[in-house]
N, C-alpha and C positions, 0 to 999 in steps of 0.2 A: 536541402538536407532536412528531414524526421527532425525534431526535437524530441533528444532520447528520454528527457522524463516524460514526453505524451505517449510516444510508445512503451514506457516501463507501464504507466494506466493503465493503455489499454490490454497491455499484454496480463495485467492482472485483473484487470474487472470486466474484459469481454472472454465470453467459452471461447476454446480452442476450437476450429475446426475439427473434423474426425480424420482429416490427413497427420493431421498431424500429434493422433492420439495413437496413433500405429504401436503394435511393440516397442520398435527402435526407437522412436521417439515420447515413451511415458516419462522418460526425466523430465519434459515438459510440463505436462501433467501434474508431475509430481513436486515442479518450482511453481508454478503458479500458485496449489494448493497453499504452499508454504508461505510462498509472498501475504496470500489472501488471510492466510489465518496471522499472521505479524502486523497485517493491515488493520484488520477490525480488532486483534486484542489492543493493538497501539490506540485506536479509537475507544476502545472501552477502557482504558486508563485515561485519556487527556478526558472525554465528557465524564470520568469520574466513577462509573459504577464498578471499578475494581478496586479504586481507591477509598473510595466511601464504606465497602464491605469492609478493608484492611485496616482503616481507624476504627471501627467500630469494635471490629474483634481485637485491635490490641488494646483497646480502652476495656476489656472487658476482661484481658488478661490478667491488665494489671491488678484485678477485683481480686481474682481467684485465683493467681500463680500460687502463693504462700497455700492456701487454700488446699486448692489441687494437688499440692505435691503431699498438704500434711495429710491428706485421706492415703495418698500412697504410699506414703514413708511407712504410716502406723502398718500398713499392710505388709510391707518389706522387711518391716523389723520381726514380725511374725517367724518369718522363713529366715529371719538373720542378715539379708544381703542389702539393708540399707544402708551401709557405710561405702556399696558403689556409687550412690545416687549423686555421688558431688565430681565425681570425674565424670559422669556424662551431663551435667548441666556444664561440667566446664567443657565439653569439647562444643555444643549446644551454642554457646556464648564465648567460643573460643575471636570471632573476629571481633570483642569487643577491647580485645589485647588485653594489658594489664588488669583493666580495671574490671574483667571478669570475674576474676580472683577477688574481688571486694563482695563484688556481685554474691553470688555465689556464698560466699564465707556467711554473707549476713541474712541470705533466704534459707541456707542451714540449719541456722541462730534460729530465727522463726519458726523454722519447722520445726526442730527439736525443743524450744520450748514452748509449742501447741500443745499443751493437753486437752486431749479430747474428751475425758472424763469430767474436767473443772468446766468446763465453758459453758454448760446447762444449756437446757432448751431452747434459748434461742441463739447462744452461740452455735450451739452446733447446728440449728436449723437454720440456719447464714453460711455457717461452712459448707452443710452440703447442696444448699440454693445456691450461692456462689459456683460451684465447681460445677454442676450439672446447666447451670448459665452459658456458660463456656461453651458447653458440647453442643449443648440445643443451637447457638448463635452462627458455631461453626457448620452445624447441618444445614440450618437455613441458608444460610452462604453459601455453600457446594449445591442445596436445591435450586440457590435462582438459577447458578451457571449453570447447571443442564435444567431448567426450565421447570419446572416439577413445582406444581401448585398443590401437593397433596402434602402432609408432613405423616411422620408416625403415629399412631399410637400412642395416648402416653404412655402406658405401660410399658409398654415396648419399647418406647425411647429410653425410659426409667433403668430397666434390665439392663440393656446395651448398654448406656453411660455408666452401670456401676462393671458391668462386666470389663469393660475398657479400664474404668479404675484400677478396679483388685485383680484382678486378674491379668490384664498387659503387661503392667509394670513388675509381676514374679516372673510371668514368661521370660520378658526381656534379661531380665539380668540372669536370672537362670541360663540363657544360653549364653550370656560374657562369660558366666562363672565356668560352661563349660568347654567353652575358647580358649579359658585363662588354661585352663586344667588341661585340657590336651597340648597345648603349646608347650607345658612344662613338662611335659613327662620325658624319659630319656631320649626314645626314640628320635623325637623329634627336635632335641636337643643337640643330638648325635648331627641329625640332616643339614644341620645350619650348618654345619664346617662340609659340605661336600657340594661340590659344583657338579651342574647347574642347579640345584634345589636351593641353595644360596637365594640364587638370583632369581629363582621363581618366587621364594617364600617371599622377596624385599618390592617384585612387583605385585603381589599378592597386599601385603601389605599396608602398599597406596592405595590400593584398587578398592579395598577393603571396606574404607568408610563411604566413599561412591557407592558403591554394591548395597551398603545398610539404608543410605541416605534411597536410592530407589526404590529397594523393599519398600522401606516405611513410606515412601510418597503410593508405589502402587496400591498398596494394601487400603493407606486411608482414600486414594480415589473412589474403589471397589465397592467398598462397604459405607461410607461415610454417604451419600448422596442417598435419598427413596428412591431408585430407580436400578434398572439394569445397566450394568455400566461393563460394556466389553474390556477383557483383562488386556488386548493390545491398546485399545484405546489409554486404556491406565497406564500401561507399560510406559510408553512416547509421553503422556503426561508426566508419569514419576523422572525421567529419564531427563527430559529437559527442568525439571522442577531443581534434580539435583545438582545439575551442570549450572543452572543461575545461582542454588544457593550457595555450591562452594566457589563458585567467582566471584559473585557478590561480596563473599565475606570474605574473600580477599581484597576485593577493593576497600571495603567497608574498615578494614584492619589499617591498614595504608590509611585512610581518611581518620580515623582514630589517630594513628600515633603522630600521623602531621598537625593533628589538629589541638594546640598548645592553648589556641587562644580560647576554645570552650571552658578551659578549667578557671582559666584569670575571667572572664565574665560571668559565666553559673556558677562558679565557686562550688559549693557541696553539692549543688543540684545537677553538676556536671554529668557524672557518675549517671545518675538516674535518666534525664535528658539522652544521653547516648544509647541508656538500654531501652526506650521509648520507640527510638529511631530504630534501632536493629526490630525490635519485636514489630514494627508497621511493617518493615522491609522482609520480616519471615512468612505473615500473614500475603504480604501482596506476590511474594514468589510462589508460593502454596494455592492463591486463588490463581496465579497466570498457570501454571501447571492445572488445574482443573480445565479452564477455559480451554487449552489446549487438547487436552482429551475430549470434550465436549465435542468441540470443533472436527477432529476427528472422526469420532464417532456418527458423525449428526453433519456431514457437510454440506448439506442442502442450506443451511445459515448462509457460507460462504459469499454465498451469489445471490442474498436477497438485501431490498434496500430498506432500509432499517433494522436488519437485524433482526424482524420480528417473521414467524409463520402469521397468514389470515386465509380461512378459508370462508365460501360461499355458503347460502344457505344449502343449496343443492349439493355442495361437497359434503354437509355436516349430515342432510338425509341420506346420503349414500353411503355414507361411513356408518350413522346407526344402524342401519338396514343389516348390512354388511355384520355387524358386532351381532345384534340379534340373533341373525340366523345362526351365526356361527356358536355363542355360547347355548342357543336351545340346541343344534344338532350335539354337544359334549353332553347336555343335562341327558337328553334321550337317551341317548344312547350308553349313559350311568360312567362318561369319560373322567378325564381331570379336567377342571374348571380352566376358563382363560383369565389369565392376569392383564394388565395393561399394556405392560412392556413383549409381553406373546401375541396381544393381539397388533401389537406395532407390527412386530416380525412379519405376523401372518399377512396381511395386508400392506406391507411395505409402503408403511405411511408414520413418520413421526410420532412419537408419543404423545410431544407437546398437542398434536393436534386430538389425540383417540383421549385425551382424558379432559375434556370438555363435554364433550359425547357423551362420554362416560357418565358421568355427575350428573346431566340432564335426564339419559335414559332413568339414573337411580333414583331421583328427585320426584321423576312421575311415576314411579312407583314397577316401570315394567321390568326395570332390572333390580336385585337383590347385591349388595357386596357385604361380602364377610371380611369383616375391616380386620381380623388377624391375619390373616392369612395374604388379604390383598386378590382374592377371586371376585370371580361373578358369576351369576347364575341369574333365573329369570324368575323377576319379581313377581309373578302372576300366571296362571295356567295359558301360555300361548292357543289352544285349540278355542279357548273363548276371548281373545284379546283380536277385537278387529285390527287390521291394516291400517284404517284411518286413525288410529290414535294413537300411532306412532307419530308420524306429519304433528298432529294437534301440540302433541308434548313437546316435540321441537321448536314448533311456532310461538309456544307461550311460555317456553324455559324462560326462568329465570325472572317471572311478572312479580313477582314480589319484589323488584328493586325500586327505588325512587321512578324510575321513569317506564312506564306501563301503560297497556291499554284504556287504562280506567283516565289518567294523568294527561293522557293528551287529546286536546280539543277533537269533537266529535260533530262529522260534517254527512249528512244524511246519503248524500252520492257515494262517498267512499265504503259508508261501513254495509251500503247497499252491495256495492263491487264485492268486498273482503267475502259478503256473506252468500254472495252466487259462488263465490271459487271453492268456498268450503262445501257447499251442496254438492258441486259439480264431483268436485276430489268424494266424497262420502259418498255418490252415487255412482261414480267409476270403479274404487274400492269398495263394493257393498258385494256382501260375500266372503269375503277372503279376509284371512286370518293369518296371525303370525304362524301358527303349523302348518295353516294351508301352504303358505309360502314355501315354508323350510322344507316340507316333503316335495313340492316342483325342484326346488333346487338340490337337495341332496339323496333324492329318489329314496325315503326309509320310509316307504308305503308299509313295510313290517315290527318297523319301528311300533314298541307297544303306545296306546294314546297316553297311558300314566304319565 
C-alpha cells in the first residue's frame, strides 16, 4: 500500500500531468494550487518571515496608535463625527472581551487630551514622525510580499499617508453616518415588520461586517504595495484575510475570557499584554492575506525551491534587449511610456525579474525613469548607442559593489580570454545600433529619426 502522506507530497509538489488538467478535472488544479500556497505560507510563518514583519509592525503600533488616531480624531472633530471613533475601535478590539472597553475608554482619554497646539515643535514633529512610521513600515512589509525592491517617492509617500489620515477616516464615518441615516428613516423602519425583508435585512446584517472587513482588506491590498496588484488577486486575499480575522477573534475571545490566570500573574499589565497579542495576531492575518494574493497573482513562486526567482546572464540580456526595443518603439512613435509592471504583462515574465533590468539599464545611463510617474524612456539617442553596449552595461552592472572586477585577483590567461570574447562580441555587433535593431524588428523604416 502508498503511504498516503508520500502521495499527499507528491501530489503537491510534483505538476500534474495534462490528462489530468482537462476541463473535468481542474478541481485538481485548483486543490494542488491551494495545498501549495498553505504549504509555503505555513513555511514562511515557522522560518519566520511573516512573523518577524508582524512583531515589528506591532511594535511600532504601539508607537503611534495614540498618535495616529490623534491626527484623525483632530480631523473628525472638524466635520463633528468624532464621537463614532469609539464604537469602531470597539468593534476593532471587540475579541479582546471586557477589557476592550478599558482599552478603548483610556486611548480616548489620550486622544482627547492631545493638544496639538500645546505640544510644540518637536511634540508635534514626533506625532506626525510617529504616524507616517507606521504607514511607511506597513508598505515595506506588503513590498517584500510581492517582492518589489523599489519604494515610493518620498513625496509621494508623504501625500498618500496624509491623504489616508485626513481624508479615509471623514470618508469612513461619513458613510456609517449615512447607513445610520437611511436605516432610520420610515420607510425602512416600516420594512422590518414585513416578511421576507425581515429576514433579508437580519442576514444582511451578519453579512455586513464580513462585506466591510473585505472591502477594507481588498482596498489596502490594491493600493498599499508599489506595484500592480490584480483586484481578483485582492479580492481572494481580502476574502480569506476576513474569514481568519473574524475566526480568529472568535477563538481569541474564548482564550481571553478562559484565561483567569493572565490577570492574577500580570496584574495591571494584563490588560495591555492581551492587546500586544491581538495587534501581532491583526498584523500576521493581514500580512498571510497579502501572501495569499501574491501567491495568486504570481504562481510561478509555487513550484520553485526556495521561494526565490534567479535568472541567467543570457535571460537578463534577453530581457533588456526585449525592454529596449520595446520603450524606444513607444518614444518614436511619441506612445505612452512602459511602466514595469506593463512591461511584466507585455513579455509575460515576473516583475520581480524585469525590475533588476530595469535599474541596471537606468544606472548605465541608456534608459531614463521619470521617478513620478514610474515610466521609462531611453536615456540616450538610440540611432547613436551601439549594440555592444548594452552586453557591456549588463556585464559590469552593479561594479561599484564591494566585490568587482578591480577586487579580484588578476591572472594574465583569463583577462586575456575575457578580453578576445569582448573583441569578438564588438566585432560581430559593429555596426548596429539600438534603432538599427528596433527598425528590423518593428519595420518603422518611416518612423521619423528624432
Amino acid at each position: 500500500m502508498k503511504n498516503p502522506v508520500n502521495t499527499l507530497m507528491t501530489f503537491v509538489t510534483q505538476p500534474l500531468a495534462p490528462e489530468d488538467v482537462a476541463p473535468r478535472l481542474r478541481w485538481k488544479l485548483w486543490l494542488q494550487t491551494s495545498l501549495r500556497m498553505l504549504r509555503i505560507i505555513g513555511h514562511d510563518i515557522y522560518e519566520g518571515t511573516l512573523t518577524l514583519r508582524a512583531t515589528s509592525l506591532a511594535y511600532i503600533t504601539l508607537l503611534s496608535f495614540v498618535p495616529m488616531l490623534a491626527v484623525s480624531f483632530a480631523m473628525l472633530k472638524v466635520f463633528d463625527v468624532h464621537n463614532m471613533m469609539g464604537p469602531l475601535l470597539l468593534e476593532l478590539l471587540k475579541p479582546l472581551g471586557p477589557k476592550s472597553v478599558d482599552i478603548v475608554n483610556q486611548v480616548i482619554g489620550f486622544v482627547e487630551n492631545t493638544q496639538v497646539t500645546l505640544l510644540g515643535t518637536i511634540g508635534l514633529t514626533f506625532l506626525i514622525y510617529t504616524t507616517l512610521e507606521l504607514m511607511q513600515k506597513t508598505e515595506e512589509a506588503l513590498n517584500e510580499t510581492w517582492r518589489v525592491k523599489k519604494i515610493r517617492p518620498l513625496m509621494q509617500r508623504i501625500s498618500s499617508y496624509l491623504s489616508i489620515l485626513l481624508v479615509g477616516p471623514v470618508l469612513l464615518f461619513a458613510a456609517i453616518g449615512m447607513m445610520s441615516s437611511l436605516i432610520d428613516t420610515e420607510i425602512i423602519m416600516a420594512a422590518f415588520h414585513i416578511e421576507p425583508i425581515y429576514t433579508v435585512i437580519r442576514m444582511l446584517a451578519l453579512l455586513i461586517p464580513y462585506m466591510l472587513f473585505i472591502g477594507a482588506f481588498t482596498v489596502f491590498y490594491v493600493f498599499a504595495p508599489n506595484t500592480s496588484v490584480n483586484f481578483g488577486a485582492a479580492l481572494l486575499g481580502g476574502v480569506v484575510a476576513a474569514l481568519l480575522w473574524q475566526g480568529t477573534g472568535w477563538v481569541f475571545a474564548e482564550f481571553v475570557a478562559s484565561s483567569i490566570r493572565y490577570t492574577a500573574i500580570y496584574s495591571a499589565f494584563a490588560t495591555l499584554i492581551v492587546f500586544m497579542m491581538w495587534l501581532y495576531m491583526s498584523w500576521l492575518i493581514l500580512l498571510i492575506g497579502a501572501s495569499i494574493a501574491f501567491y495568486y497573482q504570481h504562481p510561478i513562486y509555487l513550484s520553485l525551491k526556495g521561494n526565490a526567482l534567479q535568472s541567467s546572464v543570457r535571460t537578463r540580456e534577453r530581457l533588456a534587449l526585449h525592454i529596449l526595443l520595446l520603450v524606444g518603439q513607444r518614444f518614436y512613435q511619441h506612445g505612452a511610456r512602459w511602466s514595469a509592471s506593463a512591461l511584466a504583462e507585455q513579455l509575460a515574465v515576473p516583475q520581480v525579474l524585469i525590475e533588476p533590468v530595469l535599474a541596471q539599464l537606468t544606472q548605465a545611463g541608456l534608459l531614463h525613469e521619470d521617478s513620478d510617474l514610474s515610466v521609462y524612456s531611453p536615456g540616450q539617442p538610440f540611432e547613436s548607442t551601439p549594440l555592444h553596449t548594452v552586453f557591456l552595461a549588463l556585464h559590469h552592472a552593479d561594479d561599484n559593489n564591494d566585490l568587482n572586477v578591480v577586487s579580484i585577483p588578476h591572472a594574465p590567461v583569463i583577462d586575456d580570454v575575457i578580453q578576445r570574447i569582448d573583441q569578438a562580441a564588438a566585432a560581430t555587433l559593429n555596426g548596429l545600433t539600438l534603432k538599427s535593431l528596433m527598425l528590423q524588428e518593428f519595420e518603422l523604416d518611416k518612423v521619423a529619426e528624432g
